[in-house]
N, C-alpha and C positions, 0 to 999 in steps of 0.2 A: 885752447881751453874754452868750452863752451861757457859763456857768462848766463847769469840768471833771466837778463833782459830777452835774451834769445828764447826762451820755453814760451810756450805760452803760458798765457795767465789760467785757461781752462786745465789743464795739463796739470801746472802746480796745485790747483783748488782741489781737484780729482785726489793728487795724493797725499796731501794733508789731511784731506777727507779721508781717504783710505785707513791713513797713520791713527787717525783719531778714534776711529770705529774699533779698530783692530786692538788698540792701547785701552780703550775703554771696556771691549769685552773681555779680555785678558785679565786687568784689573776685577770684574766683577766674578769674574769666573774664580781666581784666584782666591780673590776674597771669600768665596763661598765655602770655598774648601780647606782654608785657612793655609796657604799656601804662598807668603810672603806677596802679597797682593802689589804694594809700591815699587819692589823691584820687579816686576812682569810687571806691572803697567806702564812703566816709566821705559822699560827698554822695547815692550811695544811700540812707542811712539817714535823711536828713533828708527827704527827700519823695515822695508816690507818685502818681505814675508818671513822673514827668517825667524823672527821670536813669538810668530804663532808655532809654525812648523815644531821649533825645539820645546815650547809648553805644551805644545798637544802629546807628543812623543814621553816626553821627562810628566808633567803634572796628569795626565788625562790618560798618560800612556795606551792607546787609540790602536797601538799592535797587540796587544795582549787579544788574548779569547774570551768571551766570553762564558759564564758557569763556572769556571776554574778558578 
């Protein structure tokens, strides 16, 4: 099992970085829309890329067409 010591420190900073961005736009976006903001910001920050992916899809729904 790879232990924490082993990543580099660059590696971790990057996707904490990543975690924070991605939870923070989530949260503001959500928020705009009045779309339960704390629970999409909060599970933004746990994992990447997946709870952009499923709020763009579910909140933004990003496949629909456009004019209809």
């Amino acid at each position: 099992m790879t232990q924490t010591h082993d990543v580099p420190w660059w590696l971790l900073l990057l996707l904490f970085s990543i975690a924070a961005i991605q939870g923070s736009w989530i949260f503001l976006d959500a928020k705009k829309r009045s779309r339960f903001p704390w629970l999409w910001g909060l599970w933004g920050l746990t994992s990447i890329p997946t709870p952009l992916l499923v709020y763009l899809l579910v909140v933004r729904k990003v496949w629909r067409k456009r004019g209809t």
